[in-house]
C-alpha positions, 0 to 999 in steps of 0.5 A: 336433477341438477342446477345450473345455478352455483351454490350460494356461500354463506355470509362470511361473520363480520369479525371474520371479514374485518380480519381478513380486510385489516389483512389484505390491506396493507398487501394489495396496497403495496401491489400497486405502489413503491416497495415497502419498508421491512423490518428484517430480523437481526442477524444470528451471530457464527458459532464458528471460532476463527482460525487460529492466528498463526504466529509470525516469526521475529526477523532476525537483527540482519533480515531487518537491516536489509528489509530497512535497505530495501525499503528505503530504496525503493522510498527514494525512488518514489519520492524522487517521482512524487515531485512534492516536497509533502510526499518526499518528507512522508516516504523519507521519514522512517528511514532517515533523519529531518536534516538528511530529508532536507538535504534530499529535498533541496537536491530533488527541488534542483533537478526538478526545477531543471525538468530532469527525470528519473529513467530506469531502475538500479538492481540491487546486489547485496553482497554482504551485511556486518552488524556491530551493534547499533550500527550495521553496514549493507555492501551491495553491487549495484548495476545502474547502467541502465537508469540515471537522470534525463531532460524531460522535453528532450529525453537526452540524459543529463551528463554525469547521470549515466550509472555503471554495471558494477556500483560499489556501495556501502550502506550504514545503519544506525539502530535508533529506538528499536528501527533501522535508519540511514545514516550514510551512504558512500561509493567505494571506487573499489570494483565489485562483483554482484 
């Protein structure tokens, strides 16, 4: 015969049932309200080493003389556009000495106090590099025929600014405590050849 009756489970021990309650708590707590905080376990270091470093090699005295060039004429550029006088002596500092940034500030405060411009940009052509010493000299034709100085309002070019295909500039370098700095820089009226 069978019943139609479930059969009837024993009481369950009260330790027993205070466990599971101690248990289920905290679970069905946290099912209805914000997220709980977790104590997560810290995180095991890698065993994997890391590469190797590989070594980079020294410049050689000429690679930094035109990395220095380089830089600094790119430097120049951003600090003519910068428009601040904070900017100028920051991105002038490691390539030239105060009184020569001094010399570019008072020369970039006039044209920008008369609203003139750069436009665009000289390529640069180092035909040769001498090192004597502490000095070094970088000889590049530069073709800056397509960039010079304009009004801003107008965007006429300021007289006087256009450049030339064929810019005969000499560089000098001084080694001072182990960097390159600008010491001058002079136009030869000399043609050159890229």
């Amino acid at each position: 015969m069978t019943s139609s009756t479930p059969p009837r489970l024993g009481r369950l021990p009260s330790a027993l049932a205070a466990l599971l309650g101690a248990c289920l708590a905290p679970i069905l707590a946290a099912c209805g309200g914000a997220a709980a905080q977790v104590q997560l376990p810290a995180k095991v270091a890698a065993t994997t080493s890391a590469p190797p470093a590989v070594p980079v090699p020294a410049l050689s005295p000429r690679q930094q003389v035109v990395v220095t060039f380089s830089r600094y004429t790119s430097a120049m550029t951003a600090a003519f556009e910068s428009r601040s006088p904070a900017q100028v002596r920051q991105l002038l500092s490691p390539y030239l000495d105060e009184a020569t940034i001094s010399n570019a500030l008072q020369a970039f405060s006039q044209a920008w106090s008369r609203s003139e411009v750069s436009y665009g940009h000289a390529e640069h052509h180092i035909i040769g590099v001498r090192i004597q010493g502490a000095a070094a000299w970088v000889h590049d034709c530069d073709d800056t025929s397509s960039s010079g100085l304009a009004y801003s309002g107008t965007g006429q070019v300021v007289p006087g600014t256009l450049g030339s295909p064929a810019e005969n500039l000499v560089t000098r370098l001084n080694l001072v405590n182990g960097h390159w700095h600008i010491a001058v820089q002079t136009v030869e009226d000399v043609p050159c050849k890229p």
